[in-house]
PDB file of N, CA, C, O and CB in Angstrom:
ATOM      1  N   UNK A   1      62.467 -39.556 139.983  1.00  0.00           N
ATOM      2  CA  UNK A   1      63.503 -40.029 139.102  1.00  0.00           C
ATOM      3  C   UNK A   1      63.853 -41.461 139.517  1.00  0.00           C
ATOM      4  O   UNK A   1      63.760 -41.695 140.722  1.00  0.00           O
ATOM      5  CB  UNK A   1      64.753 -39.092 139.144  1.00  0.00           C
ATOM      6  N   UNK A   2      64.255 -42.495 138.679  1.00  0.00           N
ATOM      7  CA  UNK A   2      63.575 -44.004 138.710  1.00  0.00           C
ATOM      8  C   UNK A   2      65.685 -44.297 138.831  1.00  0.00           C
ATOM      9  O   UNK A   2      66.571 -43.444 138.785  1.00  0.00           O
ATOM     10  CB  UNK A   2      62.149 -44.788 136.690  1.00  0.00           C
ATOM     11  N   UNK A   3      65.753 -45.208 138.925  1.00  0.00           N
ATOM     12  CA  UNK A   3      67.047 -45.496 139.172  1.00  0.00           C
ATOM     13  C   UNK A   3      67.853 -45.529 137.927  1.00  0.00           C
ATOM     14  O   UNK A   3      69.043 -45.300 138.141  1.00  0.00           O
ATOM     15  CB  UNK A   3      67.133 -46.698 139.875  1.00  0.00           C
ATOM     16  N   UNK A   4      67.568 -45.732 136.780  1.00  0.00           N
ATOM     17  CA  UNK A   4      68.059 -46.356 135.428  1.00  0.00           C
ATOM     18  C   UNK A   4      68.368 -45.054 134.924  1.00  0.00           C
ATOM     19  O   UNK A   4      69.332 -44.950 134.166  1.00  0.00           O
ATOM     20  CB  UNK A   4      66.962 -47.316 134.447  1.00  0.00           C
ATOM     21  N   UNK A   5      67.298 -43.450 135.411  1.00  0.00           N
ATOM     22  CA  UNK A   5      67.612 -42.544 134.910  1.00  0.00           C
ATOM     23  C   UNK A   5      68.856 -42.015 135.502  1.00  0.00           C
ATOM     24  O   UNK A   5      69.793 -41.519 134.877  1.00  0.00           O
ATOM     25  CB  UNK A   5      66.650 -41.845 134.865  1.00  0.00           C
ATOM     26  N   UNK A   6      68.732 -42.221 137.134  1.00  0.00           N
ATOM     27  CA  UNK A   6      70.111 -41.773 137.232  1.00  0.00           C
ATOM     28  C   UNK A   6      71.289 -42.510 137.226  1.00  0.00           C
ATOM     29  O   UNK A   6      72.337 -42.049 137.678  1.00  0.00           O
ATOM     30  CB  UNK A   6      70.217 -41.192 138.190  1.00  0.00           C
ATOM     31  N   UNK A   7      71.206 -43.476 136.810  1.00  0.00           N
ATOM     32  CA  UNK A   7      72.281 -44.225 135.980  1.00  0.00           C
ATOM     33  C   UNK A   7      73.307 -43.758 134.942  1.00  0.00           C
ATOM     34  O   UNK A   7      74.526 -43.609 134.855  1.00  0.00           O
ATOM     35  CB  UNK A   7      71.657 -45.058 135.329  1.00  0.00           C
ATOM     36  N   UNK A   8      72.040 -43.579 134.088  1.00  0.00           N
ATOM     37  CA  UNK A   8      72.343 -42.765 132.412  1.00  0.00           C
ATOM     38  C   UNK A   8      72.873 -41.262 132.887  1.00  0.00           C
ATOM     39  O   UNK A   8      73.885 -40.747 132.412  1.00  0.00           O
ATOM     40  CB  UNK A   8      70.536 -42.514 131.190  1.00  0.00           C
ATOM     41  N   UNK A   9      72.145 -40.718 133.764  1.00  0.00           N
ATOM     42  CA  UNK A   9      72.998 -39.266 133.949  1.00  0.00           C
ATOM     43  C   UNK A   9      74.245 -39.270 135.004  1.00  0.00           C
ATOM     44  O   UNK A   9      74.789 -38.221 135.349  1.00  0.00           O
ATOM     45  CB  UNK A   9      71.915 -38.051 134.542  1.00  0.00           C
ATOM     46  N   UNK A  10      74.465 -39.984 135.269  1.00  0.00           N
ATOM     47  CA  UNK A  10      75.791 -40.592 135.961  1.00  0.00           C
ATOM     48  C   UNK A  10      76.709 -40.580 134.848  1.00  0.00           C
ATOM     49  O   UNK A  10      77.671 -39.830 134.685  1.00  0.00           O
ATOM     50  CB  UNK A  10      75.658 -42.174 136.621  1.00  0.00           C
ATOM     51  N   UNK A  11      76.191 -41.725 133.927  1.00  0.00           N
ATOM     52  CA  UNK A  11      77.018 -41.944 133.072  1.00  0.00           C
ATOM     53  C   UNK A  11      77.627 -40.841 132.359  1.00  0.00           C
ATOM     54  O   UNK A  11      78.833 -40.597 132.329  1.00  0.00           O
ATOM     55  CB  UNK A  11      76.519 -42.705 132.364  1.00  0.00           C
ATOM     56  N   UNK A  12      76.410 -39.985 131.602  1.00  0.00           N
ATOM     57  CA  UNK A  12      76.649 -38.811 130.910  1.00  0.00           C
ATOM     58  C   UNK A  12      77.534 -37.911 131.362  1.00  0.00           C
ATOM     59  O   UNK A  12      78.429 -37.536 130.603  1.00  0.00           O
ATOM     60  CB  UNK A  12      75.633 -38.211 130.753  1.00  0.00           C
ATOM     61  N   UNK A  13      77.427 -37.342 132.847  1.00  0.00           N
ATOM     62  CA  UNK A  13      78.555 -36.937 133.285  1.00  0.00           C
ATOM     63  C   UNK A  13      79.699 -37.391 133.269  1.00  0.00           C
ATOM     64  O   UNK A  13      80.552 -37.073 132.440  1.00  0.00           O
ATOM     65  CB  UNK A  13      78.466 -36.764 134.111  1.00  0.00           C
ATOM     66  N   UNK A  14      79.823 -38.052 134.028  1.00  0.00           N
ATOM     67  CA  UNK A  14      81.128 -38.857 133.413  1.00  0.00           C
ATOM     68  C   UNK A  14      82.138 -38.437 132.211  1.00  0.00           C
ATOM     69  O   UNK A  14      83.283 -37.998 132.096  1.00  0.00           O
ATOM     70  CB  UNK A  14      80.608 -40.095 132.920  1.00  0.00           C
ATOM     71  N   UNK A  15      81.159 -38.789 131.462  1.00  0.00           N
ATOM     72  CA  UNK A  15      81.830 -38.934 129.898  1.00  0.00           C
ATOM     73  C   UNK A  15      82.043 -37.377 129.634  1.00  0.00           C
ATOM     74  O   UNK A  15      82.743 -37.054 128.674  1.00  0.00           O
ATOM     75  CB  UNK A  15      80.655 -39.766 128.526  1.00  0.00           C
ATOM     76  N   UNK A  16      81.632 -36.676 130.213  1.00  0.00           N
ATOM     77  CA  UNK A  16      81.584 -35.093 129.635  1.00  0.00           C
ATOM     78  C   UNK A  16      82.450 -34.693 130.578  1.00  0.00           C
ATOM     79  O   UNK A  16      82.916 -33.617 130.203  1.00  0.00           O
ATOM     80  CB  UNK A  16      80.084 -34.144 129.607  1.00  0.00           C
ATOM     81  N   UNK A  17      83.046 -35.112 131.938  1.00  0.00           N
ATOM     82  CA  UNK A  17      83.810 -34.241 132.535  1.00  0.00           C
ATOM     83  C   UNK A  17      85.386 -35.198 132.267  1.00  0.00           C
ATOM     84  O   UNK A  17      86.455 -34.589 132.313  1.00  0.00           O
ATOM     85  CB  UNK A  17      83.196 -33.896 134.245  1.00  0.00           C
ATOM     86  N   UNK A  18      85.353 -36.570 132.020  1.00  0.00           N
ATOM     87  CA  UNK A  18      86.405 -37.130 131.292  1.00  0.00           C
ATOM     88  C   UNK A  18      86.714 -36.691 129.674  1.00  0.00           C
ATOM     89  O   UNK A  18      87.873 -36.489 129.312  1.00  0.00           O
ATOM     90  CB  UNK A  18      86.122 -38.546 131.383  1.00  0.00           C
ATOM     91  N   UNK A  19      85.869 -36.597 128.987  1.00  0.00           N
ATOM     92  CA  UNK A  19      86.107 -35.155 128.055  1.00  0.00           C
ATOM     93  C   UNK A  19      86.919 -34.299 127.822  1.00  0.00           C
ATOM     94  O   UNK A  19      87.828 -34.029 127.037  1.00  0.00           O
ATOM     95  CB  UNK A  19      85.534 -34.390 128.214  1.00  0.00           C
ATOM     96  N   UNK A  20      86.234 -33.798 128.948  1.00  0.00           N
ATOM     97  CA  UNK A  20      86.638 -32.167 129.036  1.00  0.00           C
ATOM     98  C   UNK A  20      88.251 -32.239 129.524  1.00  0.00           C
ATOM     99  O   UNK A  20      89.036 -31.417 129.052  1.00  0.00           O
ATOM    100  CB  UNK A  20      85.529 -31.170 130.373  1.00  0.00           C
ATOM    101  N   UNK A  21      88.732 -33.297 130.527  1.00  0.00           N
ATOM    102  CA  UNK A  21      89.772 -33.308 131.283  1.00  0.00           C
ATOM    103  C   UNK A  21      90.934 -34.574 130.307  1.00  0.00           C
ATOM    104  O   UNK A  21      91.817 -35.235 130.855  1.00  0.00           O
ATOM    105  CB  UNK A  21      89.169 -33.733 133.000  1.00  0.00           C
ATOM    106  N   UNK A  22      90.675 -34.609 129.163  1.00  0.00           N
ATOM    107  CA  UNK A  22      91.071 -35.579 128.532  1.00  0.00           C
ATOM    108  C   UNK A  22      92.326 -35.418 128.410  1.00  0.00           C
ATOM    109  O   UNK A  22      93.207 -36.267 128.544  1.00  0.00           O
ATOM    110  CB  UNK A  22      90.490 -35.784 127.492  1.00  0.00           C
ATOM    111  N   UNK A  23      92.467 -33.812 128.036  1.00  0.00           N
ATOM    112  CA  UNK A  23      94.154 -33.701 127.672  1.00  0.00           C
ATOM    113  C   UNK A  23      94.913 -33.539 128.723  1.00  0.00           C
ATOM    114  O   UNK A  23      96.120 -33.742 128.592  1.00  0.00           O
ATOM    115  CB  UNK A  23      94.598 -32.530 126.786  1.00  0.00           C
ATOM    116  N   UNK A  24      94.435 -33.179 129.867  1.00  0.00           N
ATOM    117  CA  UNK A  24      95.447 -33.135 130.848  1.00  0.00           C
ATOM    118  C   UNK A  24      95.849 -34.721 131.058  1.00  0.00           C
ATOM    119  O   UNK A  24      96.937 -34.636 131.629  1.00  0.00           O
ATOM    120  CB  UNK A  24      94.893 -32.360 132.237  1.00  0.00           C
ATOM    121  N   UNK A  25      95.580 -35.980 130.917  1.00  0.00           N
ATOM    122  CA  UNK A  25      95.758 -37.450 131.287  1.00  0.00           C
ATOM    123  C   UNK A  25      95.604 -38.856 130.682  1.00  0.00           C
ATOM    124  O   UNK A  25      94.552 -39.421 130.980  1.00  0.00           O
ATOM    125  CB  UNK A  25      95.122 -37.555 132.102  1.00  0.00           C
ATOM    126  N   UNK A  26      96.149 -39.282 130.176  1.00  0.00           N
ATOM    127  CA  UNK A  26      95.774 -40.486 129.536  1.00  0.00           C
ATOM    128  C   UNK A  26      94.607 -41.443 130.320  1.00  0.00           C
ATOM    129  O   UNK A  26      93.779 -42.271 129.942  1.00  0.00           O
ATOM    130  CB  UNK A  26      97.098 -41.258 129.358  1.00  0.00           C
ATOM    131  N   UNK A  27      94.877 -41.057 131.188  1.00  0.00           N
ATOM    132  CA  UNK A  27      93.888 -41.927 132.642  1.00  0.00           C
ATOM    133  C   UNK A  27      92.421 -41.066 132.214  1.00  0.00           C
ATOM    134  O   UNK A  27      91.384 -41.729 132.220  1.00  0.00           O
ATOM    135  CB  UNK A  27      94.633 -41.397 134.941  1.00  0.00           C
ATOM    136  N   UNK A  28      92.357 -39.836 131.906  1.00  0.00           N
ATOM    137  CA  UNK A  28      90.695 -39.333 131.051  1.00  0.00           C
ATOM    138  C   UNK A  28      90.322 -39.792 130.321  1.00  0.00           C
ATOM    139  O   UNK A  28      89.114 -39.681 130.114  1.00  0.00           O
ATOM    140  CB  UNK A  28      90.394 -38.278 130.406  1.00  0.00           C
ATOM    141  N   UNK A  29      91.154 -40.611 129.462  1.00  0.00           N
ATOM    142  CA  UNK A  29      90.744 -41.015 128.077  1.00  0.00           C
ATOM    143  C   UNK A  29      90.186 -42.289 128.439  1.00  0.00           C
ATOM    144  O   UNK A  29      89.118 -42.634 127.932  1.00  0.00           O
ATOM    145  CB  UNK A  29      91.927 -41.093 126.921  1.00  0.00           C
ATOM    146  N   UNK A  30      90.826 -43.079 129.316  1.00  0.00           N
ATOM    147  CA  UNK A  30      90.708 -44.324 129.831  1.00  0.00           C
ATOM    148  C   UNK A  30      89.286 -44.195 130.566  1.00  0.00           C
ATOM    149  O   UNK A  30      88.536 -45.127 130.274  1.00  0.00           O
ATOM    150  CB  UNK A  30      91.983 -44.725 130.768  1.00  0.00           C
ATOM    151  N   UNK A  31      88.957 -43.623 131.105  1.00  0.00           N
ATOM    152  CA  UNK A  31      88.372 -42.807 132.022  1.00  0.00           C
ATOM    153  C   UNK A  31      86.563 -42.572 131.025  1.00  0.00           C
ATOM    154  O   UNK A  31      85.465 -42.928 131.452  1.00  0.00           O
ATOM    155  CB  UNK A  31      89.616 -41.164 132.302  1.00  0.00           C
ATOM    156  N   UNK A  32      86.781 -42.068 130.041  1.00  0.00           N
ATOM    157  CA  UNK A  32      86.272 -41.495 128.768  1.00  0.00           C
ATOM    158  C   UNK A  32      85.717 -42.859 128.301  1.00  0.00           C
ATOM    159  O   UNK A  32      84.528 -43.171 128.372  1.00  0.00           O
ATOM    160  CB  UNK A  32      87.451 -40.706 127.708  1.00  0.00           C
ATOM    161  N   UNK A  33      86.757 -43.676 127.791  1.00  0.00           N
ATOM    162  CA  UNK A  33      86.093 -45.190 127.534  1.00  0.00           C
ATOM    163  C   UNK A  33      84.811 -45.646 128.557  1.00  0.00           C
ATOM    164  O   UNK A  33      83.599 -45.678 128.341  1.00  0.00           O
ATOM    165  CB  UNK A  33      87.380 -46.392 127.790  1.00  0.00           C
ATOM    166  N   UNK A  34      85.475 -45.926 129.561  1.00  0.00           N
ATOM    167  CA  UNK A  34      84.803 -46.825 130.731  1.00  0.00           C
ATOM    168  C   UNK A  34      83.467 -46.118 130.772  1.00  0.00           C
ATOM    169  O   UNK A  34      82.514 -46.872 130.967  1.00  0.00           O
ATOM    170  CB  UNK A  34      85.647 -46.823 132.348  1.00  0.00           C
ATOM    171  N   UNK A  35      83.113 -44.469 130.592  1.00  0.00           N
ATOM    172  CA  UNK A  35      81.797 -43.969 130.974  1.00  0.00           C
ATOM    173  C   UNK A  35      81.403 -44.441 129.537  1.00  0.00           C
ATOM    174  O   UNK A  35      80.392 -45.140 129.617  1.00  0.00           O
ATOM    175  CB  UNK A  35      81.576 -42.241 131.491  1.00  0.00           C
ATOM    176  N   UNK A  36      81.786 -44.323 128.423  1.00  0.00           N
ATOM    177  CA  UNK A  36      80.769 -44.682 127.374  1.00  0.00           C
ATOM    178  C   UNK A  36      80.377 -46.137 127.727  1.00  0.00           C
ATOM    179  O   UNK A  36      79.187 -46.346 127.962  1.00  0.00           O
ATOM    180  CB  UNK A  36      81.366 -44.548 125.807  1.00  0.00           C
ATOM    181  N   UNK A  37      81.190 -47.090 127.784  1.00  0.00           N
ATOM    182  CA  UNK A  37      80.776 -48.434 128.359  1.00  0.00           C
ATOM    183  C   UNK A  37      79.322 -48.316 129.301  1.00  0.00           C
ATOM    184  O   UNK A  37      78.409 -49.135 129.199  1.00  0.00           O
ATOM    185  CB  UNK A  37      82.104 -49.001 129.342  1.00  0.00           C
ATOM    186  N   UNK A  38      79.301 -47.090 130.268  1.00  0.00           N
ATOM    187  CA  UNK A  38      78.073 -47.298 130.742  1.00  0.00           C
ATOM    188  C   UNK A  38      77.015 -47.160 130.062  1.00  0.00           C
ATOM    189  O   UNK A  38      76.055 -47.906 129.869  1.00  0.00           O
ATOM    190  CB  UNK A  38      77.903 -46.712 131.605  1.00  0.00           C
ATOM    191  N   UNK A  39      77.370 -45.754 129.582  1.00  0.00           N
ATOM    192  CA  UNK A  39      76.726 -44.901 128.938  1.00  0.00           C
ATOM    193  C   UNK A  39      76.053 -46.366 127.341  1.00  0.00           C
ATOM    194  O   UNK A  39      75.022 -46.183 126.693  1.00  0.00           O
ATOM    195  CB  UNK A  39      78.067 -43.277 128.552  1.00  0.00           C
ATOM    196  N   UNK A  40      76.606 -47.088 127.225  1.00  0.00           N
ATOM    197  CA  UNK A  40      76.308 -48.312 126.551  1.00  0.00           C
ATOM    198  C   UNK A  40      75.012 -49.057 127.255  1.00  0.00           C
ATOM    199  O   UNK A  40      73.815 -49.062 126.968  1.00  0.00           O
ATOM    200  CB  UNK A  40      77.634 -49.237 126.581  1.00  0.00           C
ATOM    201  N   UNK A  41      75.635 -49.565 128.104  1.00  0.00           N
ATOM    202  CA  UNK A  41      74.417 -50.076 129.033  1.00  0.00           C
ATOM    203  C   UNK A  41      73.272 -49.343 129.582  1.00  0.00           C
ATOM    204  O   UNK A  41      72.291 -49.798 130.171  1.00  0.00           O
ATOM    205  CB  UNK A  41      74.905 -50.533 130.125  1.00  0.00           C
ATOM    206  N   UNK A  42      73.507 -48.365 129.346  1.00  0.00           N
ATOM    207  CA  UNK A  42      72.065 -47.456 129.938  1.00  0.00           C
ATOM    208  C   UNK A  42      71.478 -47.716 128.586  1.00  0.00           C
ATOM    209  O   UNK A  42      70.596 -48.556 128.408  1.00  0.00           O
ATOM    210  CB  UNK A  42      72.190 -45.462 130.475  1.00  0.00           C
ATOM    211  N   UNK A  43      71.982 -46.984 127.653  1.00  0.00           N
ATOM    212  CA  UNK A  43      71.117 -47.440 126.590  1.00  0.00           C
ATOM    213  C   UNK A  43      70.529 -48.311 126.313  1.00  0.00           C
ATOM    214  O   UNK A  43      69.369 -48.040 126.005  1.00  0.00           O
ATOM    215  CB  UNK A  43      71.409 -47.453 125.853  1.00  0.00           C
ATOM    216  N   UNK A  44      70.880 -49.625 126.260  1.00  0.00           N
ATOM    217  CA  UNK A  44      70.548 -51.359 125.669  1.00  0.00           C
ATOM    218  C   UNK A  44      69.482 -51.258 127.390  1.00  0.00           C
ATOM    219  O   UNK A  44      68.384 -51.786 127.209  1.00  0.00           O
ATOM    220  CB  UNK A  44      72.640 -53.099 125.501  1.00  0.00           C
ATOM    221  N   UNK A  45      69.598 -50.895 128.355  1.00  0.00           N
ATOM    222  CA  UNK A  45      68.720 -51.076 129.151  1.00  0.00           C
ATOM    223  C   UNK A  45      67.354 -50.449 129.306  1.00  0.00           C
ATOM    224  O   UNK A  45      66.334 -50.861 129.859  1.00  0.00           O
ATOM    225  CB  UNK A  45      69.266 -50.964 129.983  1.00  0.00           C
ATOM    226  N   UNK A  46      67.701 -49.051 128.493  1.00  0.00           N
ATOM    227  CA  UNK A  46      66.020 -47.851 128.203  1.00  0.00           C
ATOM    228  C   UNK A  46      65.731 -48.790 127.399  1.00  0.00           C
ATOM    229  O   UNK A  46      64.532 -49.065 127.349  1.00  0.00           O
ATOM    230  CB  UNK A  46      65.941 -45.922 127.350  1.00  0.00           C
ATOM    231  N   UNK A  47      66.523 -49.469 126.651  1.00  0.00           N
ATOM    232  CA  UNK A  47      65.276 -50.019 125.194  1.00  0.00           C
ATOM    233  C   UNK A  47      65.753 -49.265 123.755  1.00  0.00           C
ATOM    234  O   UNK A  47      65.122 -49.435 122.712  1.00  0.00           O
ATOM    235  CB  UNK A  47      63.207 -49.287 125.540  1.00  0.00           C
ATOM    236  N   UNK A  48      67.047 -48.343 123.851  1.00  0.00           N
ATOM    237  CA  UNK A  48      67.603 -47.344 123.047  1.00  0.00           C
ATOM    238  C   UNK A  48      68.948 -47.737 122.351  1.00  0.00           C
ATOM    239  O   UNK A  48      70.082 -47.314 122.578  1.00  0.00           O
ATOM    240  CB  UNK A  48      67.780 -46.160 123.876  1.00  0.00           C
ATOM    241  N   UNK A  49      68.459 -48.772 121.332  1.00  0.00           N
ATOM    242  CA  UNK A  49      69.483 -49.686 120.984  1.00  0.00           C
ATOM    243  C   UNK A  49      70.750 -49.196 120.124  1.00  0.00           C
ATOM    244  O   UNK A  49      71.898 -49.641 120.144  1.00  0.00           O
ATOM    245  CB  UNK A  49      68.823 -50.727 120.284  1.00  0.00           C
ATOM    246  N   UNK A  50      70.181 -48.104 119.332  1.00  0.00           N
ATOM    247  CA  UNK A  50      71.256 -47.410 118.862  1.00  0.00           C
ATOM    248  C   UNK A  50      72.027 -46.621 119.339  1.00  0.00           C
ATOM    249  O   UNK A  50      73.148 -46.347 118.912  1.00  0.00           O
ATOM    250  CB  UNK A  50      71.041 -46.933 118.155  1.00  0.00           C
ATOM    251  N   UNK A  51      71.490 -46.190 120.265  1.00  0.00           N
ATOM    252  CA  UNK A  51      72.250 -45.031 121.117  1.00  0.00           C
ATOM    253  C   UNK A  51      73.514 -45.999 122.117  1.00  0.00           C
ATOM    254  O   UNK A  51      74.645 -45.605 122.404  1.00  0.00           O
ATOM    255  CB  UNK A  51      70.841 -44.034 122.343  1.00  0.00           C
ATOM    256  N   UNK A  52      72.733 -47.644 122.581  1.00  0.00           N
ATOM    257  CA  UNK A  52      73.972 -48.586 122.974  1.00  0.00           C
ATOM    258  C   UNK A  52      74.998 -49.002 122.182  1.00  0.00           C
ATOM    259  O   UNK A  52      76.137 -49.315 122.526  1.00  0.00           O
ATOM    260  CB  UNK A  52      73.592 -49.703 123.361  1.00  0.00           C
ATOM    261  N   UNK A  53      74.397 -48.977 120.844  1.00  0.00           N
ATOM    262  CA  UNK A  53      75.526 -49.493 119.985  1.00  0.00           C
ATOM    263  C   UNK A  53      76.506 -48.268 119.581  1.00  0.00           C
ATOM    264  O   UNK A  53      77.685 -48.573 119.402  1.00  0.00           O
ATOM    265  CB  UNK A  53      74.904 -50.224 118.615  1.00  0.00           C
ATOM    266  N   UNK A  54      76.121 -46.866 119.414  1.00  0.00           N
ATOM    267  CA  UNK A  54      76.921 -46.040 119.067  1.00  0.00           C
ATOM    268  C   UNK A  54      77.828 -45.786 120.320  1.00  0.00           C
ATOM    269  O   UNK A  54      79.001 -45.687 119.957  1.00  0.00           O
ATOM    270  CB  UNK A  54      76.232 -44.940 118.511  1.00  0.00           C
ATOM    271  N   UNK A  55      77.678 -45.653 121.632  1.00  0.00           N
ATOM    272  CA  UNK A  55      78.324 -45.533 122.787  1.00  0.00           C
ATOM    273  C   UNK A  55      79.149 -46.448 122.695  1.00  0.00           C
ATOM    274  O   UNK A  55      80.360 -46.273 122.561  1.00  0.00           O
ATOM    275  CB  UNK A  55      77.635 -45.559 123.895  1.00  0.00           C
ATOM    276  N   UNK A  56      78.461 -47.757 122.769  1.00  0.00           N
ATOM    277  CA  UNK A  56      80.306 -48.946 122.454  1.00  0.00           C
ATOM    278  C   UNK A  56      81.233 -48.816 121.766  1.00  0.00           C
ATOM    279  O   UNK A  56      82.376 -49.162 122.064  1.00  0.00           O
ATOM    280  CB  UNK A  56      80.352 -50.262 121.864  1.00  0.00           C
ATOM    281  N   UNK A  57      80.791 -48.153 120.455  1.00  0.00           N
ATOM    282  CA  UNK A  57      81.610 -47.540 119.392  1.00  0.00           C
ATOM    283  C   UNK A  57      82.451 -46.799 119.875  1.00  0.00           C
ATOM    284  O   UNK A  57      83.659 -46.982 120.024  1.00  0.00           O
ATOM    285  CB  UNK A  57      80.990 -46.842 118.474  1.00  0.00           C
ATOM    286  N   UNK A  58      81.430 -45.419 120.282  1.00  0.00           N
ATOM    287  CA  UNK A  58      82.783 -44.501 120.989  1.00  0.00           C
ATOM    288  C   UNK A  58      83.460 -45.392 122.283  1.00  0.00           C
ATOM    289  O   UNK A  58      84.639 -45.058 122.392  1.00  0.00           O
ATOM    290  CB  UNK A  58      82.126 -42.755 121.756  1.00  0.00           C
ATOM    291  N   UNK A  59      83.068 -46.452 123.327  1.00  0.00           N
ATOM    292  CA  UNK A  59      83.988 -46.729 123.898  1.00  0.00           C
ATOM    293  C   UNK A  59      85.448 -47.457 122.883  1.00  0.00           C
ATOM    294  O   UNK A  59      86.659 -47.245 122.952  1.00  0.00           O
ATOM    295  CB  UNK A  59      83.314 -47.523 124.925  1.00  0.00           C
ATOM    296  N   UNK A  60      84.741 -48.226 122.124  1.00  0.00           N
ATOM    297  CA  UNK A  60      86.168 -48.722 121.919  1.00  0.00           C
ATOM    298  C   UNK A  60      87.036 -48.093 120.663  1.00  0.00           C
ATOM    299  O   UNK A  60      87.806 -48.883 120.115  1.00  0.00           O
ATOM    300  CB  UNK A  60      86.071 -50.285 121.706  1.00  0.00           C
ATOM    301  N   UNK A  61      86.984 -46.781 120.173  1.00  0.00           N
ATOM    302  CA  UNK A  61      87.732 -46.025 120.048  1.00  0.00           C
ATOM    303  C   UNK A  61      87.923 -45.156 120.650  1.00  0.00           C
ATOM    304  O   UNK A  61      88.452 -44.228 120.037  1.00  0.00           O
ATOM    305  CB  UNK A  61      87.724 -45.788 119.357  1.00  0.00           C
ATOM    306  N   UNK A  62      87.569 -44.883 122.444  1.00  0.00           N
ATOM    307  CA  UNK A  62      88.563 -44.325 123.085  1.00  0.00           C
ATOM    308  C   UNK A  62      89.646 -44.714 123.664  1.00  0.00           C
ATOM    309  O   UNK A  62      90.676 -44.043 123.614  1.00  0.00           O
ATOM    310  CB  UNK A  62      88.208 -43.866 123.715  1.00  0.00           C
ATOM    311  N   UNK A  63      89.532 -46.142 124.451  1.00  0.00           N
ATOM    312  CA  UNK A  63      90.173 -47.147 124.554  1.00  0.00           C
ATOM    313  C   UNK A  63      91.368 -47.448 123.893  1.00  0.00           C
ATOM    314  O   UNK A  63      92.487 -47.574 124.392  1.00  0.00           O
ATOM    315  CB  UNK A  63      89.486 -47.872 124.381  1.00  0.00           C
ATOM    316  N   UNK A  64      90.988 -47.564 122.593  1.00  0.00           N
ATOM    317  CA  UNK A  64      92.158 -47.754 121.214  1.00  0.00           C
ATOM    318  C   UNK A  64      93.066 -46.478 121.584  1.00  0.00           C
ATOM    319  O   UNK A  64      94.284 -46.589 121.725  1.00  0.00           O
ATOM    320  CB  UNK A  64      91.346 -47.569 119.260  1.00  0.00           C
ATOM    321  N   UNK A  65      92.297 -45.112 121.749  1.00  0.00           N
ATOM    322  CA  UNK A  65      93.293 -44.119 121.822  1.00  0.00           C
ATOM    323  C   UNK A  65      93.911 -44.435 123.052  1.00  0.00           C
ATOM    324  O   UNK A  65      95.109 -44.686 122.928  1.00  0.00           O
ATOM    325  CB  UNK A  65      92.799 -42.697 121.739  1.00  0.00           C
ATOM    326  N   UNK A  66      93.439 -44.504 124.265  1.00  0.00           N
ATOM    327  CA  UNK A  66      94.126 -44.602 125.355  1.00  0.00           C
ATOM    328  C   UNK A  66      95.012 -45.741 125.723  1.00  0.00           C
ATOM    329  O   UNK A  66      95.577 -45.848 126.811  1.00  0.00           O
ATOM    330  CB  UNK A  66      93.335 -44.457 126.180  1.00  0.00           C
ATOM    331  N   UNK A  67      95.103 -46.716 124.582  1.00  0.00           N
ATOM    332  CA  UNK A  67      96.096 -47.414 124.389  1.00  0.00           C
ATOM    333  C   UNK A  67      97.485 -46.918 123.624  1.00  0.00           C
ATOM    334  O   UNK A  67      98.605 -47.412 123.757  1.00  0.00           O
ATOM    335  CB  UNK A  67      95.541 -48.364 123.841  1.00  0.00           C
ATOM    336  N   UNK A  68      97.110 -45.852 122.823  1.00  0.00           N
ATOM    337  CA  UNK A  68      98.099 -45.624 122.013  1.00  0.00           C
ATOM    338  C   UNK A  68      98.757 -44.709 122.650  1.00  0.00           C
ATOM    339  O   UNK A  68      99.972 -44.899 122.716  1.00  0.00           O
ATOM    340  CB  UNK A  68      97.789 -45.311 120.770  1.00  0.00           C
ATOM    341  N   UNK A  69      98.052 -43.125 123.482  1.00  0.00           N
ATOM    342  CA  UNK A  69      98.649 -42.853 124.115  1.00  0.00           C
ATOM    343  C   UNK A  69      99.453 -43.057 125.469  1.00  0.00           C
ATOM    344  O   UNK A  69     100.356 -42.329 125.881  1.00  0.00           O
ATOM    345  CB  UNK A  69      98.263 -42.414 123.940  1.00  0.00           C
ATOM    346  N   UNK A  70      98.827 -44.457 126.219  1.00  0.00           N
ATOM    347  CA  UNK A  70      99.563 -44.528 126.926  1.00  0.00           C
ATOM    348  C   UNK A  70     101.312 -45.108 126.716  1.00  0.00           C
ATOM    349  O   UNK A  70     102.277 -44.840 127.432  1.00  0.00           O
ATOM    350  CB  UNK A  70      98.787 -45.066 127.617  1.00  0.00           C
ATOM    351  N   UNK A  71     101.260 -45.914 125.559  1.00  0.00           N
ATOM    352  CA  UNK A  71     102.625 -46.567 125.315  1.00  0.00           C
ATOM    353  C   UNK A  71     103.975 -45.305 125.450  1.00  0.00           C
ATOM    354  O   UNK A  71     105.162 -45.291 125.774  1.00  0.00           O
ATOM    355  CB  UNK A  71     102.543 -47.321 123.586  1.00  0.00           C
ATOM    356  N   UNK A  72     103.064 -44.459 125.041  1.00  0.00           N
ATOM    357  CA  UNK A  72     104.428 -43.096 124.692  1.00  0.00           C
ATOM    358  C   UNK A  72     104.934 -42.840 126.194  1.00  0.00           C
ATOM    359  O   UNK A  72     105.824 -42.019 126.414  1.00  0.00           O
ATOM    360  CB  UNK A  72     103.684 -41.164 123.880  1.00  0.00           C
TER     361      UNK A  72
END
């Protein structure tokens, strides 16, 4: 296993156990962003350009949420 792969499954975790732990914390959601951000860059780095561009997507509407919920 080459380094870039375990990058991407770094990332993936991440995003799935910030997920999962989302409602207990605004800091998951935040949390949730930042792994898609990787989860971005792994992509644009395999060569898997859509899969980078849809991950930025979901980062920055988690972000947006974890802005909104944090104000409350």
């Amino acid at each position: 296993m080459d380094a870039l792969t375990l990058f991407g499954l770094f990332a993936v975790t991440a995003m799935m156990v910030c997920y999962a732990l989302e409602a207990r914390s605004p800091w998951y959601t935040l949390g949730f962003a930042a792994a898609c951000g990787l989860g971005s860059v792994y992509g644009f780095l395999q060569g898997a350009w859509p899969f980078g561009v849809v991950e930025a997507v979901w980062m920055a509407v988690a972000f947006y949420k974890w802005m909104r919920t944090s104000r409350k």
